[in-house]
C-alpha positions as CSV (number, residue, x, y, z in Angstrom):
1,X,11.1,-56.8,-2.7
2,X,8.2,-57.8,-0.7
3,X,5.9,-54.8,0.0
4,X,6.2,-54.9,3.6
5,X,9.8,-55.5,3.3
6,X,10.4,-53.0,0.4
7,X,8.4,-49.8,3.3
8,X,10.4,-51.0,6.2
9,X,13.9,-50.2,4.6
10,X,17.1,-51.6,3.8
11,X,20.7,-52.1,5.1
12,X,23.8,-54.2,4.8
13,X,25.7,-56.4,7.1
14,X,29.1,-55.5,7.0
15,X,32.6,-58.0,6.6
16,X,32.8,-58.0,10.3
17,X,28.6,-58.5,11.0
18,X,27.4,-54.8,11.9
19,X,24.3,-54.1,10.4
20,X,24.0,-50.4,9.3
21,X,20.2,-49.1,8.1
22,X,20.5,-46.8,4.9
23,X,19.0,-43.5,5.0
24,X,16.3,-42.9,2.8
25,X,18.2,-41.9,0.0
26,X,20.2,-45.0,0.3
27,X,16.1,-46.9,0.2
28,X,15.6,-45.5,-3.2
29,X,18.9,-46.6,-4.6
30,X,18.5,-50.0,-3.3
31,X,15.2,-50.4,-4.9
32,X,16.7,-49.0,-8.1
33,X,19.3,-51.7,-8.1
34,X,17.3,-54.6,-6.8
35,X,14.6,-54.1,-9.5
36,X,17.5,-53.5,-12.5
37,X,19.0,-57.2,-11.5
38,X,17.9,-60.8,-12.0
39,X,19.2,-61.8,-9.0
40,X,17.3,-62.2,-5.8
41,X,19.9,-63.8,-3.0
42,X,23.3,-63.7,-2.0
43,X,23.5,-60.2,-3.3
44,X,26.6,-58.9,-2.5
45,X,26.7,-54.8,-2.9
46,X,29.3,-51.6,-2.7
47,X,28.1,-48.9,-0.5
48,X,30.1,-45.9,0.2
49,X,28.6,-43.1,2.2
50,X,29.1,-41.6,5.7
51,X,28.4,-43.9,8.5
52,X,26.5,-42.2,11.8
53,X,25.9,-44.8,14.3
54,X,24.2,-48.1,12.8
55,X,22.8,-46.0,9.9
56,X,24.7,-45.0,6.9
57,X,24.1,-42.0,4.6
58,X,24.3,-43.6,1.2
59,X,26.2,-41.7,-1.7
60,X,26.5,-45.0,-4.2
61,X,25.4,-48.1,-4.1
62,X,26.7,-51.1,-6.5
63,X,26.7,-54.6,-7.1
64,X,30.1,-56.4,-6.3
């Protein structure tokens, strides 16, 4: 949650190691949900949303 990490964006690394950029929708949740939890590594998260190349177009985002 760094400021220069929180303006460049944020992503997930898949089960298989793809790393797919959320949109900027997808940004806002992830801040949401970073800032409403205590923890701050390992973070291991639900995403569904449609996938367009290495980005994905966030509809939910939750902690698993």
């Amino acid at each position: 949650m760094a400021p220069d990490c929180k303006n460049s964006g944020f992503g997930v690394v898949t089960l298989d190691g793809v790393f797919l950029k959320f949109d900027t929708e997808g940004d806002k949740k992830a801040v949401e949900l970073l800032e409403g939890t205590d923890k701050t590594d390992n973070i291991k998260v639900r995403v569904d949303g449609e996938v367009d190349g290495k980005k994905i177009a966030v509809k939910s985002l939750t902690l698993s």
